[in-house]
C-alpha positions in Angstrom: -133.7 -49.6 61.8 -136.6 -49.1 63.8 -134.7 -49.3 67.1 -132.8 -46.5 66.0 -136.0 -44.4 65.0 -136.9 -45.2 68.9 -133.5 -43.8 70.0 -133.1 -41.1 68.3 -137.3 -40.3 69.1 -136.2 -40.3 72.7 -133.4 -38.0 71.9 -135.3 -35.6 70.7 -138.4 -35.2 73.0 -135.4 -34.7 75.5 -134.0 -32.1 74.1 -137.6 -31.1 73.1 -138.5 -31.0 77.2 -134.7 -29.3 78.4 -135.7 -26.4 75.6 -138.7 -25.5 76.8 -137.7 -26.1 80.5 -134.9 -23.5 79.5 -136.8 -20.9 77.7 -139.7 -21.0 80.4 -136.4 -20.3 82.9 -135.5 -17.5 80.8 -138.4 -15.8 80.9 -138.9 -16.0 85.2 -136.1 -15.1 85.7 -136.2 -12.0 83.3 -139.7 -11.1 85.0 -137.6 -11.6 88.7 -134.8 -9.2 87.6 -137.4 -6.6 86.4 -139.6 -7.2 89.6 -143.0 -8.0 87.4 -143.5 -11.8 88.4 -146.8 -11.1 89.4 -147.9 -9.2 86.0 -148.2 -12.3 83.3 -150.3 -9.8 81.2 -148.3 -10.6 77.8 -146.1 -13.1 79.0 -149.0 -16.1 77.8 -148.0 -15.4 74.5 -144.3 -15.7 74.7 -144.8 -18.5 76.6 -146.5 -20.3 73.8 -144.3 -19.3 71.8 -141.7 -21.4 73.6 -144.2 -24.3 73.7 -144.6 -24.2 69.4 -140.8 -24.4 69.4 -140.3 -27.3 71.7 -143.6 -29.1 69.5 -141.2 -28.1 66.0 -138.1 -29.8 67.6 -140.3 -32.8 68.6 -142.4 -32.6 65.0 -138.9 -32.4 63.1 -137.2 -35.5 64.9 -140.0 -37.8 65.0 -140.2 -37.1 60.9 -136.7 -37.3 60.7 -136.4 -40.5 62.6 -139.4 -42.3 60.7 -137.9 -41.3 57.3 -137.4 -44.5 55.2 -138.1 -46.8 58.8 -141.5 -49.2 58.7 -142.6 -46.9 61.9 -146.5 -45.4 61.5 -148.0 -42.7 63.7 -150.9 -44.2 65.7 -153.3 -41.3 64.3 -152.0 -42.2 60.8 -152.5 -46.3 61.4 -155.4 -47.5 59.1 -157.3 -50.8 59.8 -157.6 -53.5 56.9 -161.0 -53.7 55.6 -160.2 -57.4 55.1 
């Protein structure tokens, strides 16, 4: 089960990278057509915008991978106090 988790982990931050890779695309080449590539006045926002949505696809894999699988987050690993 785990090995599937991994796959479909890999899958995701894939898809996670090619959407952002995309939208970031999108918005030079808007910026080219209009002939403002070199005013990035409001485009910061957008483009963290497009970075929150590739960080939700990668957010809502890795939860739906681990669901019911024996996988833990590092940050989420606790030490025995044994």
């Amino acid at each position: 089960m785990n090995g599937v988790a991994i796959i479909i982990g890999k899958i995701g931050l894939f898809f996670a990278v090619v959407s952002f890779a995309v939208l970031i695309q999108g918005l030079f080449s808007r910026k080219w057509q209009a002939g403002t590539y070199f005013s990035w006045s409001g485009d910061a926002l957008e483009m963290l915008e497009y970075f929150s949505i590739a960080v939700t696809i990668v957010v809502v894999q890795f939860r739906g991978a681990t669901t019911g699988c024996d996988v833990k987050p590092c940050l989420f690993h606790e030490e025995d106090d044994e």
